[in-house]
C-alpha positions in Angstrom: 54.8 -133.7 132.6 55.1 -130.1 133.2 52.5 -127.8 133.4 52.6 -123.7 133.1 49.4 -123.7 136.3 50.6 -122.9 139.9 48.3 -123.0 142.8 47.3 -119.3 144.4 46.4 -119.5 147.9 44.9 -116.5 149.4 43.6 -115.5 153.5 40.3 -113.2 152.5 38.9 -111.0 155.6 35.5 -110.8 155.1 33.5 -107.9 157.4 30.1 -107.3 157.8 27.9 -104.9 155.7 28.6 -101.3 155.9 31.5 -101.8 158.1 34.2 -100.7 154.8 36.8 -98.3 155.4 36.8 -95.9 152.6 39.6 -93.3 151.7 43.4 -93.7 151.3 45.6 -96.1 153.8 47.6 -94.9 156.0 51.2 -94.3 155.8 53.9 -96.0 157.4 57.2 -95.2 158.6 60.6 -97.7 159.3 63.7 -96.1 160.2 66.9 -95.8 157.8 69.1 -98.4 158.4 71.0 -98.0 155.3 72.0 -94.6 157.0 74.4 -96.4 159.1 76.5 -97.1 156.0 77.8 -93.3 156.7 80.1 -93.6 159.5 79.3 -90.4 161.4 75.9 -91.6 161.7 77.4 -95.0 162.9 79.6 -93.2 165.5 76.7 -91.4 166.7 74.1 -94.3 167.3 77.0 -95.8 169.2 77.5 -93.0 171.4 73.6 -92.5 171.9 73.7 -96.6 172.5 75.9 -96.0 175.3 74.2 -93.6 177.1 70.8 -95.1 176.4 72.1 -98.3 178.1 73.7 -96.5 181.1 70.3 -95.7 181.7 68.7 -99.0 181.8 68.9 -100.5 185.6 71.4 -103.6 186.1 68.4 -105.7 187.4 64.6 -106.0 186.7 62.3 -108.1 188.1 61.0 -109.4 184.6 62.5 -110.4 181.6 59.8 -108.6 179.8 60.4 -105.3 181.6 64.3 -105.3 180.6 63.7 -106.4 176.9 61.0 -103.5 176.4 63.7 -101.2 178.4 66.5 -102.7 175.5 63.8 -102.2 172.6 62.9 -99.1 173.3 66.4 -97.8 174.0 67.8 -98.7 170.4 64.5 -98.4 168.7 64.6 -94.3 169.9 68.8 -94.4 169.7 68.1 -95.6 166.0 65.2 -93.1 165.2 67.0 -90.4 166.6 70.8 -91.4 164.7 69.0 -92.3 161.4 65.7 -90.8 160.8 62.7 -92.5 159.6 61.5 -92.7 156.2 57.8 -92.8 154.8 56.4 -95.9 153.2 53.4 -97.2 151.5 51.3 -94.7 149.7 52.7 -92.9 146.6 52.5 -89.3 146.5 51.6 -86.8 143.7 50.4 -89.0 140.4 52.5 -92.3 140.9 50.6 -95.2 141.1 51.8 -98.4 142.8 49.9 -101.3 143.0 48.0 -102.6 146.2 50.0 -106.0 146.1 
């Protein structure tokens, strides 16, 4: 037998009295990766890759020191080839819903 009910599960956060943020969330950004479908932008975060990792020493003596070196190299190599673009709340009169 089918049946047209599904189960909703939800995680609720539950704070204490008065403690309620009021005003509108804040905006986040992600960087343009779709950008890198134009192939001057491609050549570029190449270039900017190379030189970014030139920069990065052969040897650290943690693994956790070179892979924040390597993020943060193509993380700004990618921010600076790309751009950033703004997400989350709508400006002007378009509404958008929370969910």
């Amino acid at each position: 037998m089918t049946t047209d009910h599904h189960l909703v599960v939800c995680t609720l956060q539950i704070s204490a009295p008065g403690n309620h943020k009021t005003g509108r969330p804040k905006q986040g950004y992600r960087i343009k990766w779709e950008a890198l479908e134009d192939e001057d932008v491609r050549k570029n975060f190449a270039d900017d890759m190379t030189s970014r990792f030139k920069e990065i020493p052969s040897q650290t003596l943690e693994i956790e020191t070179e892979w924040k070196l390597f993020k943060e190299a193509v993380s700004a190599s990618a921010l600076s080839s790309c751009g950033r673009k703004r997400l989350g709340v709508a400006t002007g009169s378009e509404k958008r819903t929370p969910w």
